[in-house]
C-alpha positions in Angstrom: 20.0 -0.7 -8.5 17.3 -2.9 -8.1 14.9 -1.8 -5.3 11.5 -3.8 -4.7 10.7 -3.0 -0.9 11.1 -0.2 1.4 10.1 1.3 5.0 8.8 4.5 5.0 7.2 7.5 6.7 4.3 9.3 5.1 3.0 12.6 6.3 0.6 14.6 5.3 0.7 18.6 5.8 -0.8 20.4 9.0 -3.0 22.5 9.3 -2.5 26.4 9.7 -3.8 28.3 13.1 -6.5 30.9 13.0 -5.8 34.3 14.5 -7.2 36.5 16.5 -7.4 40.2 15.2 -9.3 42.8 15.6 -10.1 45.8 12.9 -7.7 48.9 13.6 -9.2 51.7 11.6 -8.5 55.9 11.9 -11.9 57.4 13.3 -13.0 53.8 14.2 -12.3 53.3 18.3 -13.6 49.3 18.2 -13.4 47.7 15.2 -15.0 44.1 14.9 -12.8 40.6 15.0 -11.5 40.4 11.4 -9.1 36.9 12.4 -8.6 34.9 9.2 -8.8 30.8 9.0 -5.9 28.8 8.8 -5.3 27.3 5.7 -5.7 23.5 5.1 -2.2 20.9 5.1 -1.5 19.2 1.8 -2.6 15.2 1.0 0.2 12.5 0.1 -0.8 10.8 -3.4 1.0 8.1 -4.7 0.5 7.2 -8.5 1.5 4.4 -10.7 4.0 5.2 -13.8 5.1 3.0 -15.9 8.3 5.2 -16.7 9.6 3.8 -13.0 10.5 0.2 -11.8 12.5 0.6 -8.7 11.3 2.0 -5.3 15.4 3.0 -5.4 14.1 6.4 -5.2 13.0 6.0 -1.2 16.2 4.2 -0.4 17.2 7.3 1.2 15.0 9.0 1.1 12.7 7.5 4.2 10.0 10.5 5.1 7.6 11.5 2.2 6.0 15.0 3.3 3.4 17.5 2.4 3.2 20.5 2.8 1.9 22.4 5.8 -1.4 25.5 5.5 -0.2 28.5 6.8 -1.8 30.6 9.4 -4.5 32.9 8.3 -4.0 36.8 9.0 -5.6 40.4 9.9 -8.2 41.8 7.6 -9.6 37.7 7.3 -7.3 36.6 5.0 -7.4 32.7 4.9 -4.2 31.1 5.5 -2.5 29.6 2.1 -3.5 25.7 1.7 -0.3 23.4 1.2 -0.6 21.8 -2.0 -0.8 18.3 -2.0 2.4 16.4 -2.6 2.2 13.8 -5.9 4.4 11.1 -5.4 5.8 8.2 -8.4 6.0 4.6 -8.0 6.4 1.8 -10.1 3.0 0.2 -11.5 2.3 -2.8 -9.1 3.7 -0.8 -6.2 1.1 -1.8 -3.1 0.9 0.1 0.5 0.9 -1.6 3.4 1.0 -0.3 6.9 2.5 -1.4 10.0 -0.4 -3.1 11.0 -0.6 -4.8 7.7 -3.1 -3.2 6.6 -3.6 -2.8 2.1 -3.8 1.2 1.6 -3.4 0.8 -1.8 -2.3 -1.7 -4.2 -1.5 0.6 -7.7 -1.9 -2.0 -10.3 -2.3 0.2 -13.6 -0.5 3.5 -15.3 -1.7 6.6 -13.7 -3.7 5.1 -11.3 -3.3 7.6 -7.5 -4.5 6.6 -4.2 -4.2 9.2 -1.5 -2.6 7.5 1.6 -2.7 10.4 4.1 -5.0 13.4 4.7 -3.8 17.1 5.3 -5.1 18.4 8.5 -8.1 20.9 8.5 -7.3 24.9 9.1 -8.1 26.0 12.3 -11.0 29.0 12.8 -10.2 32.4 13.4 -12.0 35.1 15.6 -13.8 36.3 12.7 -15.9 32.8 12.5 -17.1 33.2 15.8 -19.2 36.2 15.5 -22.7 35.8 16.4 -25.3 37.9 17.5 -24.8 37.4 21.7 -20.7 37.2 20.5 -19.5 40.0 18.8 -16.2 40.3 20.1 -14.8 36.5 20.5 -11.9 35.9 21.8 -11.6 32.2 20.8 -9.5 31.1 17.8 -8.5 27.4 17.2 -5.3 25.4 16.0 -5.2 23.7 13.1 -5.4 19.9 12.7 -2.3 17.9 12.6 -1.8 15.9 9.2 -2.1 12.1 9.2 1.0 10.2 9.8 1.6 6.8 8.9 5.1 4.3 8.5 4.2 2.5 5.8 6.2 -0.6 3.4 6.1 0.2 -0.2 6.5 -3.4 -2.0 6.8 -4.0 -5.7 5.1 -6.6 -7.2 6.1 -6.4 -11.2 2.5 -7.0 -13.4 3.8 -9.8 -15.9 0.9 -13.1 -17.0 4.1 -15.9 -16.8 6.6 -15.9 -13.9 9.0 -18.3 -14.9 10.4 -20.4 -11.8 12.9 -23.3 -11.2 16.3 -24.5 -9.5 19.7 -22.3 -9.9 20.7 -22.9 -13.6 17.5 -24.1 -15.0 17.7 -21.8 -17.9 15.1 -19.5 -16.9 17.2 -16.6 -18.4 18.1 -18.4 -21.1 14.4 -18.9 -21.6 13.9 -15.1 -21.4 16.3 -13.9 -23.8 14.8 -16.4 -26.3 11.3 -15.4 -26.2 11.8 -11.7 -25.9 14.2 -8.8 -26.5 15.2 -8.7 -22.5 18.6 -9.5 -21.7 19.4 -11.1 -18.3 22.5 -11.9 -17.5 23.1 -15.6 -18.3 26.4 -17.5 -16.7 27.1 -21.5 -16.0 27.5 -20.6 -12.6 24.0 -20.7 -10.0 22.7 -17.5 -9.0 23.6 -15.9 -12.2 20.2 -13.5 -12.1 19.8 -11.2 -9.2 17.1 -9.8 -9.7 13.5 -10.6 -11.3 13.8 -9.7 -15.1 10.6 -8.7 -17.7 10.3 -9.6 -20.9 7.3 -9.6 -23.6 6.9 -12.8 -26.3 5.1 -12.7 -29.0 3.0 -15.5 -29.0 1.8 -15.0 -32.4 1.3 -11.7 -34.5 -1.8 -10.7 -32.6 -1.2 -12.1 -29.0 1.9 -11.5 -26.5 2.8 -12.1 -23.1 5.0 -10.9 -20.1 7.3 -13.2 -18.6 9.1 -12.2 -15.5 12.0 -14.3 -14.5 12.8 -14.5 -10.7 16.3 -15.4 -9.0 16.4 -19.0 -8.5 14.8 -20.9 -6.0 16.3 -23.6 -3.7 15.2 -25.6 -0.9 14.4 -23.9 2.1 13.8 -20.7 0.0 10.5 -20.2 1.7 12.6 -20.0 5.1 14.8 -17.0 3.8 17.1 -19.3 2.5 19.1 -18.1 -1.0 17.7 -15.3 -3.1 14.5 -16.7 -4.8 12.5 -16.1 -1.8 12.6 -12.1 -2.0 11.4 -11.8 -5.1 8.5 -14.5 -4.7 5.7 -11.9 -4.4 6.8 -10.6 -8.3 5.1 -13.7 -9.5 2.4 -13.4 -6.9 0.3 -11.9 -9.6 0.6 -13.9 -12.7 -1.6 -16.5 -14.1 0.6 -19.1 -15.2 3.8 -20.2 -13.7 6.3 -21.7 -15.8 7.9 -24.3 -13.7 11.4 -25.0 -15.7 13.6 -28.3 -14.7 17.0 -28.8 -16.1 17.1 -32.5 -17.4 20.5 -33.0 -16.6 19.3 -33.0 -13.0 20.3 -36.1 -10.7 16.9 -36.7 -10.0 14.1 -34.5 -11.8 11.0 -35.8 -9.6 13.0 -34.1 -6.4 13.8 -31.3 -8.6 9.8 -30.8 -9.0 8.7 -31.2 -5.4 11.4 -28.8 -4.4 10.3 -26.1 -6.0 6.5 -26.9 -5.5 7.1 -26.9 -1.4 8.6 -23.4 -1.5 5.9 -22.4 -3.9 3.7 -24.0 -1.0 5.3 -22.9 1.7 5.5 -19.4 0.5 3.0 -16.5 2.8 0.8 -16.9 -0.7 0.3 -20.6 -1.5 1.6 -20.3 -5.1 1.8 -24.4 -5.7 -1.8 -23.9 -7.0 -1.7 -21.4 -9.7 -2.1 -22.7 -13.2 1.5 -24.5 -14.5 3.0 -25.8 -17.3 6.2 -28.1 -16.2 8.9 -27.7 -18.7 12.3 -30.3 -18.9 14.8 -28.1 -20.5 18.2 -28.3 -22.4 16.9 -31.2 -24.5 19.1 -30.4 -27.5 21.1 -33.4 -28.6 19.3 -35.6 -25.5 18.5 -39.1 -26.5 14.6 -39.6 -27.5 14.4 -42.7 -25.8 15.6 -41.0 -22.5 13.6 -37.8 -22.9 10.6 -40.2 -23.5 11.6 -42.0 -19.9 12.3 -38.7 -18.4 9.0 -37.1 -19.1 7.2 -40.6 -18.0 9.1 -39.7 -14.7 8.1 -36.5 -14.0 4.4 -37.0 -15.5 4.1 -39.5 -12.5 4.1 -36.3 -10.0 2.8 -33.5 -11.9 -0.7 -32.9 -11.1 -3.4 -34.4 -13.5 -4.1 -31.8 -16.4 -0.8 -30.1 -16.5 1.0 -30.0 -19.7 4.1 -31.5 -19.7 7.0 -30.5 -22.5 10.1 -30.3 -23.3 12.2 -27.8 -25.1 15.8 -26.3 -25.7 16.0 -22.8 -25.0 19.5 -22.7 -25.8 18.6 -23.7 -29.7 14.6 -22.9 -29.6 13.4 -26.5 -30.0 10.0 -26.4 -28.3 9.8 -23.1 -27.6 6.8 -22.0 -30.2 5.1 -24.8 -28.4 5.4 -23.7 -24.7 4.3 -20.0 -25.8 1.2 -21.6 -27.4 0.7 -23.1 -24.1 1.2 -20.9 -22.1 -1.0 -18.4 -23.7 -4.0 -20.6 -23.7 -3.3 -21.3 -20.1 -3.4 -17.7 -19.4 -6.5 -17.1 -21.4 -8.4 -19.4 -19.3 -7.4 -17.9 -15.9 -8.5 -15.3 -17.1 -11.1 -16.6 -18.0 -11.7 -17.8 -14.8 -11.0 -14.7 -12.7 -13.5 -12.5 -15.2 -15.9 -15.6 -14.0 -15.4 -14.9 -10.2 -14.8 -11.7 -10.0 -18.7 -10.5 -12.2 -20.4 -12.5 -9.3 -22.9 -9.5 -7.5 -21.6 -9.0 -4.0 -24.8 -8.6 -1.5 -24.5 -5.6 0.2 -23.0 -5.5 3.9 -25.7 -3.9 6.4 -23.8 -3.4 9.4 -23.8 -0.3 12.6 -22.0 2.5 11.8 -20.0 4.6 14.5 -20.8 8.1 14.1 -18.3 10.5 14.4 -20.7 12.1 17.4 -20.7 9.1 19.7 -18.7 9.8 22.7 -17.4 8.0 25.9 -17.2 9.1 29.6 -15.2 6.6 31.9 -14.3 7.8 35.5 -11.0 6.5 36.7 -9.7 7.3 40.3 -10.6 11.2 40.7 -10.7 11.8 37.2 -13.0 11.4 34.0 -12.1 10.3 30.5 -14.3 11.7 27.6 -13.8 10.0 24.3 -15.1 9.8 20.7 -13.7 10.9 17.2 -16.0 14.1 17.4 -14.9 15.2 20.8 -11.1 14.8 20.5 -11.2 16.3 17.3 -12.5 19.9 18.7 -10.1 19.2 21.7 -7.2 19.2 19.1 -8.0 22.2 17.4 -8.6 24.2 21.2 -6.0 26.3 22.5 -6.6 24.5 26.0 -4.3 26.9 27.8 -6.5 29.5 27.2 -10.1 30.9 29.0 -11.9 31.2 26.0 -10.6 28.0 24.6 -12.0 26.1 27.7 -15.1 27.9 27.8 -15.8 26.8 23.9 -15.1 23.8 24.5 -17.5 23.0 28.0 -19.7 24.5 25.7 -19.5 21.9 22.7 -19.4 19.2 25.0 -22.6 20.7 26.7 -24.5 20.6 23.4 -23.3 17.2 23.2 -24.8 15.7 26.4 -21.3 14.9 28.0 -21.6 17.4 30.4 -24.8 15.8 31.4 -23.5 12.2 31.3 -20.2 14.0 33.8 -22.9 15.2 36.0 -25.0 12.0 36.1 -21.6 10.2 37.2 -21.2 12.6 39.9 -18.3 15.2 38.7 -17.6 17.5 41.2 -16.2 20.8 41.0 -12.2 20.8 40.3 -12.3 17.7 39.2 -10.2 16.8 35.6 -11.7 15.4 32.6 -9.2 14.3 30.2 -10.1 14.4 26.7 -8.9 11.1 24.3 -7.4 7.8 24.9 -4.3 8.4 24.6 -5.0 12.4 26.0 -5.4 15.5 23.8 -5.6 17.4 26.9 -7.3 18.3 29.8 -9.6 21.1 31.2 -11.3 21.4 35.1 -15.1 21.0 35.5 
């Protein structure tokens, strides 16, 4: 089955705990901390394979998980990392999250983006010893994995997407010019889904075509089944705009489909075209001459204009040779753009150290990316947890800035917006 988008859950692996421990040793009545670290939670990659072209793989499969570090152990042995978990999708697969966000857009075989980060291993006793500390009591939790819900889209990589009404003959088309076979039927609606197929334009050039379901008006509204597969023609050069001759009126025919290309969330109606009347075999020359007057009247200036049979081939050699110099020049044109130096960006950076003390009614909220992340990894139920961390934010001037704002004694500060957890001046 045919599967080009999909919702779904990505999480990377947790971090393992430290431990507290101390050295138990015949003849030896106090043996030093000896806690091990927690080890660190797996990464989610995703990478691009050409051996897949469905997302059907996640239709059921809706949460994508790393493994988790395990907690570290006596003696300081370090917790076991999780591996990180290496995940297949189709080349042209992108990653989008639920704020719309691009994570990754996986345009090329073997190309990997990691999507979420495996939490950090928390410390055990052992990496607390110091001089003043040699028996610590303080151990910390790991850090939780990233977690994101995320849409995986496929957008297929061809150069031509061929587009047109129901029945057109884009499949037709297709199966001419390549070794793909679509499903082809008198009947509209005929292709389901987006097809690929590679012509050979000559013996050292060839192109991929991909043929989408066709289009109809009010596609761009969710209307028939053209619309869905839209964004697999989102990255070609050329579109290959097809219009059956027989049509009642082929000037409607063209502005149909070039409003839904318009009106689609990528304004499509101005990538490069070449407008093609097809099933010409056994027309009258006189009529196909008056037909392609007609329809020259509303195509854009510059865009060629033919006419073939792709039933019987007639044309067709012609339209490839057009096609490919059309695709040559966007190229052409995106090679242009796209080895333009970009001036660099000089903008403030947020440290991961800035912090944030609000008071609101009898309590006072601390936070900042540095802060919350110790708070997550302290065991904030526990004395020497708290005392740590009254300590870090002392070193940090937030116990200053509390103080300045007139903290009193017994009073809460809540660390993080939304709160990791609390702990009494």
């Amino acid at each position: 089955m045919f599967v080009d988008k999909v919702l779904v859950s990505i999480k990377a692996g947790d971090g393992g705990n430290g431990v507290i421990s101390f050295r138990r040793e015949k003849f030896r009545e106090r043996g030093g901390p000896d806690g091990g670290d927690g080890g660190d939670g797996g990464d989610v990659i995703l990478r691009a394979s050409r051996n897949q072209n469905t997302l059907a793989a996640f239709r059921y499969k809706k949460l994508i998980k790393a493994p988790s570090g395990l907690p570290g152990s006596r003696t300081k042995r370090h917790g076991r990392s999780g591996q990180n978990l290496e995940v297949q999708v189709p080349v042209g697969t992108t990653v989008v999250d639920e704020v719309g966000t691009t994570l990754a857009d996986l345009t090329y075989d073997e190309q990997s983006a990691t999507i979420v980060r495996g939490g950090k291993g928390g410390f055990g006793n052992a990496h607390f010893v110091s001089s003043t500390r040699q028996a610590p009591k303080v151990v910390e939790k790991g850090e939780k994995g990233e977690t994101i819900d995320a849409v995986l889209e496929l957008k297929m990589i061809a150069d031509v997407g061929v587009v047109g009404l129901p029945n057109a003959g884009k499949s037709t088309l297709l199966a001419r010019i390549s070794n793909a076979k679509p499903e082809i039927a008198s009947y509209p609606f005929t292709t389901l889904h987006p097809n690929l197929g590679v012509a050979d334009v000559d013996s050292k050039n060839s192109l991929l075509f991909a043929d989408i379901p066709g289009l109809i008006e009010g596609a761009s509204w969710g209307r028939g089944l053209g619309d869905e597969f839209l964004r697999h023609v989102e990255r070609t050069s050329v579109l290959v705009h097809l219009i059956d001759i027989y049509s009642d009126d082929i000037a409607s025919a063209y502005k149909t489909i070039m409003t839904e290309l318009r009106d689609y969330t990528v304004d499509l109606s101005k990538r490069s075209q070449v407008v093609v009347l097809n099933k010409t075999e056994g027309f009258d020359p006189k009529d196909l001459l008056g037909q392609l007057k007609k329809l020259k009247k509303v195509v854009p200036r510059g865009t060629p204009v033919l006419a073939i049979s792709a039933a019987s081939g007639e044309g067709v050699k012609e339209l490839l040779r057009t096609v490919d110099k059309q695709v040559k020049q966007a190229r052409q044109r995106i090679a242009k753009k796209t080895s333009k130096p970009k001036l660099p960006i000089i903008g403030l950076k947020t440290k991961d150290d800035n912090w944030r003390v609000v008071k609101q009614g009898g309590s006072f909220i601390v936070s900042g990316k540095k802060i919350e992340r110790f708070a997550a990894r302290t065991h904030l139920d526990d004395y020497y947890g708290q005392q740590r961390l009254r300590d870090i934010m002392g070193k940090m001037g937030i116990l200053g800035e509390l103080e300045r704002q007139g903290i009193e004694a017994g009073q809460t500060i809540i660390i993080g917006h939304p709160p990791i957890g609390e702990v009494e001046y």
